[in-house]
VOGU-3710 file (C-alpha; in Angstrom, 3 decimals, decimal comma):
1> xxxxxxxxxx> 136,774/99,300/110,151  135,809/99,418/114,036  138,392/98,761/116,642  137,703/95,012/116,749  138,789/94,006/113,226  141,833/96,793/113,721  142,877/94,729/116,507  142,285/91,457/114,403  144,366/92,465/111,870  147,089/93,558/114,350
11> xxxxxxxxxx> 147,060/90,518/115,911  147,856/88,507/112,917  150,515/91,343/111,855  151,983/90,664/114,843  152,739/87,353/114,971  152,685/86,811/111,079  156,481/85,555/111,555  154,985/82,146/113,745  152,384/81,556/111,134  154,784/81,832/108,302
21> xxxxxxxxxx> 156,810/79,586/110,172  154,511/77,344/110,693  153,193/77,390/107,349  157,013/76,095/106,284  156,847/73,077/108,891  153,629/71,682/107,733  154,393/72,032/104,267  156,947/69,750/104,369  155,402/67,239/106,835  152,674/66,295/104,636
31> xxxxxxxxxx> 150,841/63,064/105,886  148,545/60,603/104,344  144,688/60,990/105,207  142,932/60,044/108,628  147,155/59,600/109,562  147,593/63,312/110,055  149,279/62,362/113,763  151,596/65,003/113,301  149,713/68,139/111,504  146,895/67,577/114,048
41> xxxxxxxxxx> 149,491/67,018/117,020  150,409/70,834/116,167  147,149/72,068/116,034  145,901/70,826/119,531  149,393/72,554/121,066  149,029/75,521/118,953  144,869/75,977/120,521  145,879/74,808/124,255  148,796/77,914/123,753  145,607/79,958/123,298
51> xxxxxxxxxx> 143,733/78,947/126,165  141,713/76,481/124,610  140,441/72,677/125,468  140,127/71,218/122,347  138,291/67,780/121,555  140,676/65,463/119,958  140,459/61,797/118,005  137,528/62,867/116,233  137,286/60,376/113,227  141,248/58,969/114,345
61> xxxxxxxxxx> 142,768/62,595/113,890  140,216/65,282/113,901  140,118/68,277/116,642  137,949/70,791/117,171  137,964/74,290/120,287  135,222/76,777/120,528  135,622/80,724/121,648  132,621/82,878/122,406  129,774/83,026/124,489  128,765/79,653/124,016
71> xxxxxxxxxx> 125,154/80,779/123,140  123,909/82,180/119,366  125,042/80,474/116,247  127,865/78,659/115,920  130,321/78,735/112,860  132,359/76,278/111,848  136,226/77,594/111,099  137,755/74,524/108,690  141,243/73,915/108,084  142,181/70,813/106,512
81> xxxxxxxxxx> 145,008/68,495/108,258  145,927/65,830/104,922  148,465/66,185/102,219  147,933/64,100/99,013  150,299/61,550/97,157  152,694/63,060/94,832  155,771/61,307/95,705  157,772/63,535/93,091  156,981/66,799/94,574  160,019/68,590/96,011
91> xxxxxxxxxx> 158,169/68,895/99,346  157,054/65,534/99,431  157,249/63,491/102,789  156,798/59,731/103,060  155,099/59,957/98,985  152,987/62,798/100,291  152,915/66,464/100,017  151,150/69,437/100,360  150,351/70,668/96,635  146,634/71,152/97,015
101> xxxxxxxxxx> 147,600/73,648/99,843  145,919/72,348/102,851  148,665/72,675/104,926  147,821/76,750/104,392  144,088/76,097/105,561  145,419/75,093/108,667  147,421/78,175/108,858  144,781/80,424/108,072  142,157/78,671/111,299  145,312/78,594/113,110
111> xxxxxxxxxx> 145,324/82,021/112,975  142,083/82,835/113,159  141,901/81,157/116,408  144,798/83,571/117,840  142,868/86,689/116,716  139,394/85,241/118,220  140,709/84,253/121,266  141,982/87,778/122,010  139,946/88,657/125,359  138,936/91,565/124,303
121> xxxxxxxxxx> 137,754/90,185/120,459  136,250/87,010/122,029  134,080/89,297/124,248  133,029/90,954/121,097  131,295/87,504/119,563  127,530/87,072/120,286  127,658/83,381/119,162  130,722/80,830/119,340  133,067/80,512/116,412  134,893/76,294/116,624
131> xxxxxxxxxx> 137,980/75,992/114,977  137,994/72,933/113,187  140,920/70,592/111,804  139,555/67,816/109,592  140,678/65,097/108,239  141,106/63,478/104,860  139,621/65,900/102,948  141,483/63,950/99,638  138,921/60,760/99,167  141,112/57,868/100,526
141> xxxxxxxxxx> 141,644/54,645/98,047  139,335/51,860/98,417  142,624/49,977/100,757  143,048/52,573/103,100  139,307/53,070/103,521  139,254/49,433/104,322  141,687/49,844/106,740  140,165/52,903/109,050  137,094/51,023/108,689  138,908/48,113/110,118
151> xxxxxxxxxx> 140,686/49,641/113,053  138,820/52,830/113,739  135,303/51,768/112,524  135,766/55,035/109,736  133,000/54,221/107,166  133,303/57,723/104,645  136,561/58,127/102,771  136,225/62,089/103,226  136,482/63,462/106,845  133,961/66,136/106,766
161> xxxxxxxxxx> 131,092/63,352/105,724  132,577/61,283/108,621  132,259/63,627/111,067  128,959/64,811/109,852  128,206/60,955/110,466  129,156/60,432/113,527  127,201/63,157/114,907  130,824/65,671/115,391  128,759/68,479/113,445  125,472/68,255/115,038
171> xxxxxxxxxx> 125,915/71,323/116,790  127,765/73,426/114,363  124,980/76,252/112,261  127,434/77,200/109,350  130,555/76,909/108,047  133,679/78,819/106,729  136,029/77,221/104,350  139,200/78,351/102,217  141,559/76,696/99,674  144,183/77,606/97,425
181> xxxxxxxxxx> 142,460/78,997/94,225  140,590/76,500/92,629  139,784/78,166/89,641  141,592/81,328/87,450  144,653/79,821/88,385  146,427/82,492/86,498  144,453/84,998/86,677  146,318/86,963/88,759  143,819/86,693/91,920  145,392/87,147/95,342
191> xxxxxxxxxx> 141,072/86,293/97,094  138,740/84,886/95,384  135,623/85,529/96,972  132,447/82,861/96,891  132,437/78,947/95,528  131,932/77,506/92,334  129,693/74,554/91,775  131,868/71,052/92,397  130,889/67,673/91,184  129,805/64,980/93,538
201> xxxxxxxxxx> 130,973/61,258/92,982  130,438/57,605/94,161  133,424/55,811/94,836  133,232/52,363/93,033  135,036/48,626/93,481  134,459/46,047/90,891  135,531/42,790/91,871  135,742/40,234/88,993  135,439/36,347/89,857  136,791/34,299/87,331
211> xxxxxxxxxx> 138,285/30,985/87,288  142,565/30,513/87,303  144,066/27,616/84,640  147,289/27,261/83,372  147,259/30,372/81,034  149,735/28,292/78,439  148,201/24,534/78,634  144,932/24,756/79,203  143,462/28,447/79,445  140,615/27,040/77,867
221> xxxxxxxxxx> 139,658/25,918/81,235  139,774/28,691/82,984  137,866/32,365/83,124  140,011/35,050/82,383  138,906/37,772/85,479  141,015/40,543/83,669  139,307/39,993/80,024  136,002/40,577/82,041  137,579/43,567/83,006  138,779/44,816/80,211
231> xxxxxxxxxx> 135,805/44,084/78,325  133,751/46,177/81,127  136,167/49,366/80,445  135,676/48,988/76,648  131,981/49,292/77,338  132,613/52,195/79,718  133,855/53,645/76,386  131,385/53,157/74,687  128,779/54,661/76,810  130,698/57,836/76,885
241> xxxxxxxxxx> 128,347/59,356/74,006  125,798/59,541/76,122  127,085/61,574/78,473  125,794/65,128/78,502  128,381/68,143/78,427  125,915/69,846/80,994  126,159/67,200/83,600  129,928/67,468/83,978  130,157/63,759/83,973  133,652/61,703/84,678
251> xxxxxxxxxx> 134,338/58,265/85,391  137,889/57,537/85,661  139,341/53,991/86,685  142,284/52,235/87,447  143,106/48,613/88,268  144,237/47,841/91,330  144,818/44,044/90,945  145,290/42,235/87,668  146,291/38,552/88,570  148,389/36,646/90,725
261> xxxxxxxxxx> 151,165/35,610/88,339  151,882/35,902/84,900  151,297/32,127/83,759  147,900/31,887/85,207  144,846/32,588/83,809  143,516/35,876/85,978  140,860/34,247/88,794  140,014/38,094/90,535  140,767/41,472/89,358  139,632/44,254/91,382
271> xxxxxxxxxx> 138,980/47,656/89,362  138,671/50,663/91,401  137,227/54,024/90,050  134,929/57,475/90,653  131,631/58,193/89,253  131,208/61,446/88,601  128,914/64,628/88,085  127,001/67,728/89,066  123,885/65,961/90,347  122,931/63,444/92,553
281> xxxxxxxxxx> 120,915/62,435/90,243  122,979/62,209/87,199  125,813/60,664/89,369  122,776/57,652/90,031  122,052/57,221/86,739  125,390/57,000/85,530  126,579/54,849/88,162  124,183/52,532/87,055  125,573/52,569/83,260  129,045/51,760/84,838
291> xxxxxxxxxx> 127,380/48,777/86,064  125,872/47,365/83,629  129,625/47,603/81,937  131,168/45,297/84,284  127,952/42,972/84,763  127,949/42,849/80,810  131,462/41,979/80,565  131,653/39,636/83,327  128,660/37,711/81,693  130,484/37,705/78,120
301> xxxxxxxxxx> 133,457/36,047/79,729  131,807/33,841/81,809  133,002/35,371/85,271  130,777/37,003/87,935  131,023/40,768/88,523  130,917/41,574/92,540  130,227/45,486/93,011  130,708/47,575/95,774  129,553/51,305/95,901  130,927/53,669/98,473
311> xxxxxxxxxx> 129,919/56,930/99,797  131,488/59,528/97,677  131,018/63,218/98,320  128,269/65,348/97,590  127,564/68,011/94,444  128,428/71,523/96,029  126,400/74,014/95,308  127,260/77,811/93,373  127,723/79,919/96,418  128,222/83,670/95,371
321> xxxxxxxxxx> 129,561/85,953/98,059  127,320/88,517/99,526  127,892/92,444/100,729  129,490/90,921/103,965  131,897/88,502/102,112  132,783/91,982/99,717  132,956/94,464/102,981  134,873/91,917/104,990  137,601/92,095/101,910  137,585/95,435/101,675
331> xxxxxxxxxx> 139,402/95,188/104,910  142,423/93,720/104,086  143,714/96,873/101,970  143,706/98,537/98,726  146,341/96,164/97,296  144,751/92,872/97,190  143,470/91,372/93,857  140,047/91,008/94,526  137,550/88,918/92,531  133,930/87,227/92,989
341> xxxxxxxxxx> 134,021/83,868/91,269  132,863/83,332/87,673  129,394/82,804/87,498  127,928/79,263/86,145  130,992/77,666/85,836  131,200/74,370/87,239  134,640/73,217/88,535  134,382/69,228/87,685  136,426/68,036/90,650  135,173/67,301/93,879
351> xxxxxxxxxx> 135,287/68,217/97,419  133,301/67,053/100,264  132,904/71,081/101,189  129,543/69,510/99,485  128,487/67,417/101,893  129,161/70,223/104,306  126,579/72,342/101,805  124,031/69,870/101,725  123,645/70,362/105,728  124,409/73,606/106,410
361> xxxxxxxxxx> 125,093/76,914/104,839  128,504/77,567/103,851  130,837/80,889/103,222  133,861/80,481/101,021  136,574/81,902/99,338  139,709/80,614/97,792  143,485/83,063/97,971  146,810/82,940/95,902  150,324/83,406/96,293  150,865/80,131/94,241
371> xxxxxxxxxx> 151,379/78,614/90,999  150,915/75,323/89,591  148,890/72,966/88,829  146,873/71,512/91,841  147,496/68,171/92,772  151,634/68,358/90,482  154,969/68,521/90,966  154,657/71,931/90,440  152,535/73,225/93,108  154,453/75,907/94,789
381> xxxxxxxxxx> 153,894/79,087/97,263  155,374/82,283/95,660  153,896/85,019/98,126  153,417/83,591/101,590  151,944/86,651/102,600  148,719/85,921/100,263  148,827/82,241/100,803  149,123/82,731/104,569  148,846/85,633/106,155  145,764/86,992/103,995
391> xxxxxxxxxx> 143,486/83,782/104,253  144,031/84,110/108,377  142,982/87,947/107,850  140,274/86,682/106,176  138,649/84,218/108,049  139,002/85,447/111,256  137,642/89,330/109,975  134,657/87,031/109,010  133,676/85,326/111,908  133,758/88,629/113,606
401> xxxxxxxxxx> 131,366/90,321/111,228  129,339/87,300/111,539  128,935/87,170/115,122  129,468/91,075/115,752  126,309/92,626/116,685  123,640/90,059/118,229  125,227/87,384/115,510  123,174/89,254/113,171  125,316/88,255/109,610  125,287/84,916/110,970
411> xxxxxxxxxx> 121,711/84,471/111,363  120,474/85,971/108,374  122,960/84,139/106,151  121,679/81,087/108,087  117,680/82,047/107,488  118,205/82,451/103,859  119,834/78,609/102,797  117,756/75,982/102,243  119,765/72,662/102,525  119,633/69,439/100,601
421> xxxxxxxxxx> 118,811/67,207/103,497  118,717/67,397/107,193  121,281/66,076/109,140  119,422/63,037/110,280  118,851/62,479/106,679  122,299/62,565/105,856  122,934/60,201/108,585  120,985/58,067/106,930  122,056/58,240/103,655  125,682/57,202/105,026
431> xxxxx> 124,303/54,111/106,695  122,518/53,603/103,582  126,062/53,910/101,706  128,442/52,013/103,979  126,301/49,896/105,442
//
């Protein structure tokens, strides 16, 4: 350990108290995605206390501050600003709450950013580390993502693919991101170190047309919307068997409307769902099966079948840490439960951490301190030290050895990924998604 990541660590000891403190407000303010007025309002404060300028109302709620020399690479630090809904969570606020632990993502760049922008650390970085808070990280519902798209002209239901959109990310090289263990839940893991493949997804709106009668005198007359439906999810069913294990595949939906009122024959029904898997490819494919469901279904019936695809998030790559990733947690002390993630296992949810991946290289690793399910009721922090004072530790120890030294960690992790698409291309593929 050289005198820079002793004072790191020292700063973050330091002032552990404000993070944890921190760490307890946001919890409990948990706010819907792309309406994270509050989370981010603390942020900005919490970066101008350091010094910093930071770029605000980046896709409606975004913010972003750089430290460093303003030349070399440049490496993202992400901390995500949105809770989720789980309206039964004890934490919840407003039907939303914290219980995928973002709100300790933002504590860990938070702190990062107060050990970086030490004078004496920042004149240590040969390259410029931005401390990012993003935005709706949880894929919004197809009626709030008509809504930002509305009044903010937001076309990606994840934050990270709208800023990557909108041309926020053009300058960043390479990322770091964190979460609250993701996998081997209870496994006793305070760091997990590296990122399991993810599934990507499509988002998906079927719109059924049918025809409204008097469901009692005369329903002969009209075109029941929500049969078409139904019939559609049967045949989802149905395609199921073919469905390979390998491809992770999941296609869950719900309906969102199912009629107007109870004695008339169902003229629209709108069905909203994901389509997902471990390929863009398979996710294609698939997608197209789901259609054919619906158009089936709508054609048995006699309704038309109006379908609307949206950009989803990407497949994310198997990312296994390297010697830095291991020597940077060797840092944090003797006492830590450190692991690497399981190899080839594929964690079947989704994150758009993948669209990030398809640009860019990206460094992760996932901490404890909590138990529960993800995404429950029961999602609760039972060592804030791990699940806030450790991920800050982290980060910021890795920007440092990434930049430390002519940047060289930074460029060679850089040289070595090979990325799905360019940025331009990805670009493209949004407009090509959202129109």
């Amino acid at each position: 350990m050289d005198q820079i990541e002793k004072r790191i660590i020292e700063i973050i000891d330091t002032h552990a108290d404000e993070l944890q403190a921190m760490a307890e407000d946001i919890f409990h303010h948990a706010e819907q995605g792309y309406h994270e007025y509050r989370t981010a309002d603390i942020a900005a404060k919490y970066l101008k206390k350091l010094g910093l300028e930071p770029k605000t109302g980046l896709a409606i709620t975004g913010l972003r501050a750089s430290v460093g020399n303003g030349q070399g690479p440049n490496v993202a630090l992400i901390g995500e600003l949105d809770g989720l809904a789980c309206p039964d969570h004890p934490a919840a606020n407003k039907g939303y709450a914290h219980s995928c632990g973002h709100y300790a993502q933002m504590v860990c760049m938070l702190g990062a950013a107060l050990a970086l922008t030490d004078p004496e650390v920042a004149a240590a970085l040969d390259g410029t580390a931005t401390f990012y808070a993003v935005p709706a990280e949880e894929f919004q519902a197809a009626s709030v993502r008509e809504e930002v798209r509305r009044e903010h002209d937001v076309h990606c239901g994840g934050g990270k693919c709208e800023l990557l959109r909108r041309g926020d990310m053009d300058d960043i090289d390479m990322a770091v991101t964190t979460h609250s263990l993701m996998v081997d839940r209870e496994g006793g893991a305070d760091l997990m170190l590296g990122n399991s493949s993810c599934t990507g997804f499509i988002g998906k709106t079927v719109i059924m047309h049918g025809k409204a009668a008097h469901a009692a005198a005369a329903p002969h007359e009209g075109a029941n919307a929500l049969n078409a439906a139904c019939l559609g999810m049967s045949a989802l069913g149905m395609i199921r068997e073919t469905f390979r294990e390998k491809d992770c595949i999941r296609v869950h939906p719900y309906i969102r409307e199912g009629g107007q009122a109870i004695n008339v024959v169902p003229s629209e029904v709108i069905v909203d769902m994901m389509v997902r898997a471990n390929t863009q490819k398979v996710i294609e494919e698939v997608s197209e099966k789901v259609d054919r469901c619906f158009q089936g279904g709508a054609l048995a019936i006699g309704c038309t079948c109006e379908i609307q695809n949206a950009q989803g998030y990407m497949p994310c790559p198997e990312i296994l840490p390297n010697t830095l990733m291991e020597e940077t947690a060797a840092l944090l002390g003797e006492g830590l439960n450190v692991k690497s993630i399981p190899a080839g296992v594929c964690n079947t949810a989704s994150t758009d951490v993948g669209d990030l991946c398809s640009v860019m290289p990206v460094m992760n690793f996932t901490f404890g301190g909590s138990t529960g399910a993800l995404h429950s009721v029961d999602y609760a922090v039972t060592d804030p030290v791990v699940a806030h004072i450790v991920p800050a530790k982290m980060m910021a120890l890795l920007a440092y050895r990434l930049l430390k030294d002519g940047a060289k960690g930074a460029k060679e992790y850089i040289a070595g990924y090979k990325p799905a698409m360019t940025k331009k291309e990805y670009k493209a593929y949004c407009e090509r998604m959202s129109g």
